[in-house]
C-alpha positions as CSV (number, residue, x, y, z in Angstrom):
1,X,72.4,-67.6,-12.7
2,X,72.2,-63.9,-13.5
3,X,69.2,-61.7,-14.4
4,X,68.5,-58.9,-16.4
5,X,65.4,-57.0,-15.5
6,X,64.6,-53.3,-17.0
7,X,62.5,-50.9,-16.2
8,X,61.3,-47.4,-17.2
9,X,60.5,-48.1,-21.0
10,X,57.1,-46.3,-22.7
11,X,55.4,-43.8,-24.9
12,X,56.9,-40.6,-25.0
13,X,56.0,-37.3,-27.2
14,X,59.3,-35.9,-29.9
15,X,61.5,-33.8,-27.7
16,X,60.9,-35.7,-24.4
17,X,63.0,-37.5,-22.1
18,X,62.8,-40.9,-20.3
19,X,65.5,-43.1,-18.1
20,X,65.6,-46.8,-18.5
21,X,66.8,-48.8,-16.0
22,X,68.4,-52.6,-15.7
23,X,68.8,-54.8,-12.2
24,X,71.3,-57.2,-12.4
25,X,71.0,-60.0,-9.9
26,X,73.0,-63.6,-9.0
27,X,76.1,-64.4,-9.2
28,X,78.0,-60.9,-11.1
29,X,81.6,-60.3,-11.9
30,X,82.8,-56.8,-10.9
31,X,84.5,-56.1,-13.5
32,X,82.0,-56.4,-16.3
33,X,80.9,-54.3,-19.2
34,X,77.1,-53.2,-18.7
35,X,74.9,-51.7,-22.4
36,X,71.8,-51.3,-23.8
37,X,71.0,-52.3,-26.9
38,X,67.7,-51.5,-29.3
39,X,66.0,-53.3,-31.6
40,X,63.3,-51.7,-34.1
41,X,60.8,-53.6,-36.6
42,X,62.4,-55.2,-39.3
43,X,65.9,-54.3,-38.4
44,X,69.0,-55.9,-36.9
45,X,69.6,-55.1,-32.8
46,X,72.2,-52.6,-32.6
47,X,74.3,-50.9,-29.9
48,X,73.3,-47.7,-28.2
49,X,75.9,-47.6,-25.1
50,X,77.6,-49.6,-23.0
51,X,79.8,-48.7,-19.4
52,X,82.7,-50.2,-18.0
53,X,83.5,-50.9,-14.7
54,X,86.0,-47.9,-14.4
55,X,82.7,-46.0,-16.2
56,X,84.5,-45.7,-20.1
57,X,81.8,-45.0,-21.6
58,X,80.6,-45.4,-25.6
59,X,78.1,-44.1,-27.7
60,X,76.4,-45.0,-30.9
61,X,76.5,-41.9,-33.0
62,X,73.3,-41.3,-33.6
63,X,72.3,-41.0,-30.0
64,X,75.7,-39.0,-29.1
65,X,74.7,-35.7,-26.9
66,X,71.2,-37.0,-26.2
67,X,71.9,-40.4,-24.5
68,X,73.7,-40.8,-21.5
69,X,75.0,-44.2,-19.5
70,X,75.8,-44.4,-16.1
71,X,76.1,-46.9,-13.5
72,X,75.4,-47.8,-9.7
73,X,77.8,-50.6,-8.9
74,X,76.2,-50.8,-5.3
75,X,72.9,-51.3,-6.9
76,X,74.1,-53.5,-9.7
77,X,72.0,-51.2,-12.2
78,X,73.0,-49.2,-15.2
79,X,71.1,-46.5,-16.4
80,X,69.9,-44.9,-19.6
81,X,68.8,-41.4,-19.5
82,X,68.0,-40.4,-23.1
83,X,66.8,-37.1,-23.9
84,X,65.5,-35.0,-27.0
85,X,64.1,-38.4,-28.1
86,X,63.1,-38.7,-31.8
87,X,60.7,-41.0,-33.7
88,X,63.9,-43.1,-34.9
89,X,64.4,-43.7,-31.5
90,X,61.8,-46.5,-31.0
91,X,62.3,-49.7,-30.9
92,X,62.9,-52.1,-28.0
93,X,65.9,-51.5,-25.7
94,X,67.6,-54.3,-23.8
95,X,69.9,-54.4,-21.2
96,X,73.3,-56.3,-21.6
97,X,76.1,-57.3,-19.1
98,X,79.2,-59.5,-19.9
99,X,83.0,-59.9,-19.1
100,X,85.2,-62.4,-19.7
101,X,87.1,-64.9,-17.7
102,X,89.5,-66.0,-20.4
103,X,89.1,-68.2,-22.1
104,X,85.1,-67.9,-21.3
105,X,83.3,-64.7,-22.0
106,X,80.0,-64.5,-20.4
107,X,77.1,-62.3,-21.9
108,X,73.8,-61.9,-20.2
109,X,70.1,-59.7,-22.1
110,X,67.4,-58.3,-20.3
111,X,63.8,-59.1,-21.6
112,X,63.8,-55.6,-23.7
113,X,61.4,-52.6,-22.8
114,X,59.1,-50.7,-25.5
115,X,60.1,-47.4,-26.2
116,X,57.8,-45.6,-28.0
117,X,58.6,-42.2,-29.4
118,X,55.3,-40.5,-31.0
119,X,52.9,-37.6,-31.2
């Protein structure tokens, strides 16, 4: 069974930075695909960024040049270093992993962390 646990979430001032960060443990693929996602009140959960294996990355627009994935395959943990962090920004974050052995595609969530953005 895998798990999904992150880390790093919290209440941050407009303009400030923090890093999330998601263990993955059991039985992993190496070639996967690992994101975060975010979920505010009363909205849909959407994607922020998500990594390859080979480290393609991808960005939801709105966080483009403040956000930045990266992963340590050693560590089996993907990072989220987000910066210049706006009110907008909060909502709950959770960590994703899946691949696909065709025909099956396997897709694991984190519990979510708070991120707070506020003055």
């Amino acid at each position: 069974q895998v798990q999904l646990v992150e880390s790093g979430g919290g209440l941050v001032q407009p303009g400030g930075s923090l890093r999330l960060s998601c263990l993955a443990s059991g039985s992993i693929r190496k070639i996967n695909v690992r994101g975060w996602y975010r979920q505010a009140p009363g909205k849909q959960r959407e994607l922020v960024a998500t990594i390859s294996s080979t480290d393609v990355t991808n960005y939801a627009d709105s966080v483009k040049g403040r956000f930045t994935i990266s992963r340590d395959n050693a560590k089996n943990t993907v990072y989220l270093q987000m910066s210049s962090l706006k009110p907008e920004d909060t909502a709950v974050y959770y960590c994703n992993l899946q691949w696909t052995t065709w025909p099956n595609k396997f897709d694991f969530w984190g519990q979510g962390t708070q991120v707070t953005v506020s003055s």
